[in-house]
N, C-alpha and C positions, 0 to 999 in steps of 0.2 A: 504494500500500500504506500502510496506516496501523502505528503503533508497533509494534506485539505483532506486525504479520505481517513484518517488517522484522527486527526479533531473530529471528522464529522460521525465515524464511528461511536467514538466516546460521548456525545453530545446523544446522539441519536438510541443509544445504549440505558439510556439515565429514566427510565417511566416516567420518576416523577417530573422532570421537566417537559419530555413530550407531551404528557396530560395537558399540560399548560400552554401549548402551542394548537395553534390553526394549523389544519390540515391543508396537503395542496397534493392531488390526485392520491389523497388517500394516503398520505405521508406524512411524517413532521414538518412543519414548515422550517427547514434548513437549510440554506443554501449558501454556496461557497461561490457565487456570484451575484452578479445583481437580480432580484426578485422578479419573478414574472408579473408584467402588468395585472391589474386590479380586474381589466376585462377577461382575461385569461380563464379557459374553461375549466382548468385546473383549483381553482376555486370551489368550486360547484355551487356561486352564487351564497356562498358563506361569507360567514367573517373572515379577514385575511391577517386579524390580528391574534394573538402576538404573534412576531416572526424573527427566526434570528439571521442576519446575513455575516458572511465573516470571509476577509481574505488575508493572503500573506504578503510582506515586502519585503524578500530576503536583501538586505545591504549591510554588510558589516558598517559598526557602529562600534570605535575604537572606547569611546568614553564613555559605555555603557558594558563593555565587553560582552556586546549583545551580536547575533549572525541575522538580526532579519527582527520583523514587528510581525506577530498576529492582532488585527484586530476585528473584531467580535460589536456588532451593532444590532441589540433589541429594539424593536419594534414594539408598542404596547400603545391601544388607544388610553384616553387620559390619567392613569392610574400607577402614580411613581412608586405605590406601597409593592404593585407587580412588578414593575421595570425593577426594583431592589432585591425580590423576590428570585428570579428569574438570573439576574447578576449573579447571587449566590453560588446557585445550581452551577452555571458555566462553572464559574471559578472552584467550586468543588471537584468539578470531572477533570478540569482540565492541569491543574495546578501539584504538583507532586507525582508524577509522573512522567515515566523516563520513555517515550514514546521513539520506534523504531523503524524510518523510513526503509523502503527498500532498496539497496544500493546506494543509501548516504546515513550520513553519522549518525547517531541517535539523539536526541533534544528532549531538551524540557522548556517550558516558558517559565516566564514568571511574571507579575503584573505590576504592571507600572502606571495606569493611571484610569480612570473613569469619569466622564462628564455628559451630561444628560442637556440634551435641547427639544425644543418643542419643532418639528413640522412645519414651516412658516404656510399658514392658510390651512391646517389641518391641525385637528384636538388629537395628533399623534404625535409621542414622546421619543425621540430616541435616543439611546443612549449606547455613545461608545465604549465600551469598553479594550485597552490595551494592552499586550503581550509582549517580554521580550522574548526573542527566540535564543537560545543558549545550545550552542553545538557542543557534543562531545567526542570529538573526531580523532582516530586515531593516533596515535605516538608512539613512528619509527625514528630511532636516531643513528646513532651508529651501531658495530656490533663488535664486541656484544653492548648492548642493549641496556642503558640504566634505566628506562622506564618500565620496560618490559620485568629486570631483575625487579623493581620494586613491587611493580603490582603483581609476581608470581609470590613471590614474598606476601604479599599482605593474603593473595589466598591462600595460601598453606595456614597463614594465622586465624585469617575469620572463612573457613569452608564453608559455611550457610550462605554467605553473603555472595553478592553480585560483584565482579571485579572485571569491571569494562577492559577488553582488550584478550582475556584469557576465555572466553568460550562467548560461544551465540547467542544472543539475546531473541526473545518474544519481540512480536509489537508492542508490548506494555507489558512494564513491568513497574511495580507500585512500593515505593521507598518505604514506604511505612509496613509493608509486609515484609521484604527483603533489602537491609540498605544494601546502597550500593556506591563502591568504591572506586574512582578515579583518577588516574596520576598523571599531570598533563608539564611538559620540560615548560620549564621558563628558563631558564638560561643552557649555556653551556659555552667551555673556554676552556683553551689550552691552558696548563699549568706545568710548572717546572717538579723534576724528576729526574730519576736516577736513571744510565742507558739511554739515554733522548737519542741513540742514534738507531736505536731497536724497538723502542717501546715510545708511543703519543700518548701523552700524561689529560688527563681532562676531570677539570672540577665541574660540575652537573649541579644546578637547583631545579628542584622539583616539587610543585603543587598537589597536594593528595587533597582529594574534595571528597567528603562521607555526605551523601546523600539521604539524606532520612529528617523529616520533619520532627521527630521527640528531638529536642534541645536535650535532653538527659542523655537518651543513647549516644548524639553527636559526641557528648562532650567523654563520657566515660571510654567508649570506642578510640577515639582521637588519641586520647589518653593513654589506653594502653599500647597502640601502635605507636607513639613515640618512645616510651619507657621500653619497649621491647625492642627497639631501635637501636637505641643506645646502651642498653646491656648486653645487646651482640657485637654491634661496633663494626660490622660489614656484613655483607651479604654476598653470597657468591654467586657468580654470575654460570652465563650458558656455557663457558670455554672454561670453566673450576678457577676461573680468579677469581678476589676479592674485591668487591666494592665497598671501600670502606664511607665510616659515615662518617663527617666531620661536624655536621652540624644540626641540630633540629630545631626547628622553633614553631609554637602551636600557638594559635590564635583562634578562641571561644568565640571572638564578635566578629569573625572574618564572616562572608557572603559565604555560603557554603554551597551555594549554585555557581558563583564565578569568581571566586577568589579562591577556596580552600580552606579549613583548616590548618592544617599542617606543616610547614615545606621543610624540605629534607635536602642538605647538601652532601653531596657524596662527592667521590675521586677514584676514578680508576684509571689503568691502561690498557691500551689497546696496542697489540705486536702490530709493526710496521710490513713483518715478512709474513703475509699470510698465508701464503706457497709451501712455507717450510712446517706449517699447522701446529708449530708449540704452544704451550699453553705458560699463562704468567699465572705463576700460583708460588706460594712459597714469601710472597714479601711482607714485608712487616717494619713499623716504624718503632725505634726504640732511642728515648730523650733525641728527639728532630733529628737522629741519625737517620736513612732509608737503607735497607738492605734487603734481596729480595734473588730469589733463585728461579730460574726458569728452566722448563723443562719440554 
């Protein structure tokens, strides 16, 4: 299913909101374009209210860390207790869930604002309602792979939970049933190292986002995947070297749709001779000395 059939499933899905919708050839009134005319036989000489229309404007928007707007416009003749009503519902179905196009990244929205106007020449209300779109798109880097080591890592720690990037996802799946955990690079930069003429030295920050609406789970979760972080103090990677951690820092009040909780700085290497298919395992830092054996 692509975008618009994804919302319109979830919307069309919900009784108690379709109860509440005008019918149009015997359907919910929903459309993910503009409404068919009032004379339209698809009416069948009914009311044509309430109705919800809704479409998408994918454009990245850097100062929102948003991929695109959903917005969402009920329709209601003159009765703002409905149009509030109605609001609800959308943002109930729509909000906390990690929905899965087919052949692009998985999303969630989240809502950024709502304002209600009247109809000019009609006792009909409508009211916008806005989305942002929040992609959660793959992260391949180099290899081996510190995003991939971390989020193998965190499923090994929490196996119940959803860890984007290690197995297939549903069209929906629901944070507050299953959280779910995502690691997305924010930086990445060569660093100085022992061997620089065998081994490319790189320090890595990394954004871990826990999905899941309880503030209590958020925070306890987060919590323990840092503490278990740094009582390991590396992870090892697909080729058996270490990724170690240098640094963690957790933040409670971060956006936990487009910031993160967590970020994680690591350091590993990567051999320059890949042909020769050694593995860097064996190193270790001891008082800011490096020494480290390859094999």
């Amino acid at each position: 299913m692509d975008l618009s059939e994804l919302v319109f499933r979830r919307l069309e899905g919900d009784d108690e909101l379709v109860s509440r919708l005008a019918k149009f050839s015997d359907q919910p009134a929903i459309f993910n374009t503009s409404f068919p005319n009032d004379q339209s036989p698809g009416w069948g000489g009914k009311t044509q209210y309430p109705r919800i229309e809704y479409n998408f404007t994918m454009e990245v928007d850097p100062k929102r860390n948003s991929s695109g707007n959903l917005r969402v416009m009920i329709y209601t003749e003159w009765n703002p207790i409905l149009s509030a009503e109605l609001e609800n519902l959308i943002r109930r179905n729509l909000l906390d869930v990690l929905m899965k196009p087919s052949g692009k990244a998985p999303f969630c929205v989240a809502w950024r604002s709502s304002n209600a106007f009247q109809i000019e020449g009609m006792s009909v209300i409508c009211k916008e309602v806005d989305f942002d779109v929040l992609e959660y798109p793959g992260q391949i880097t180099t290899d081996p792979d510190p995003v991939v080591t971390l989020s193998q890592y965190i499923r090994n720690l929490f196996p119940d939970d959803l860890v984007l990037g290690t197995e297939r996802i549903s069209d929906y799946t629901i944070p507050a049933e299953r959280p779910i955990w995502y690691c997305r690079l924010e930086t990445i930069a060569s660093a100085d190292g022992i061997l620089k003429g065998q081994v490319s030295w790189y320090e890595a920050s990394i954004a871990v986002h826990l999905l899941c609406p309880d503030q209590r789970i958020r925070l306890s979760m987060a919590a323990a995947l840092e503490q278990k972080l740094n009582l390991d103090g590396e992870i090892i990677m697909v080729d058996d070297s270490p990724m170690k951690i240098r640094k963690t820092v957790m933040s409670n009040r971060a956006d936990y749709l487009r910031e993160g909780q967590l970020t994680v700085t690591c350091y590993f290497g990567v051999l320059k001779d890949v042909a020769a298919k050694h593995k860097l395992v064996g190193w270790y830092i001891t008082d800011d000395t490096w020494a480290n054996t390859t094999s």
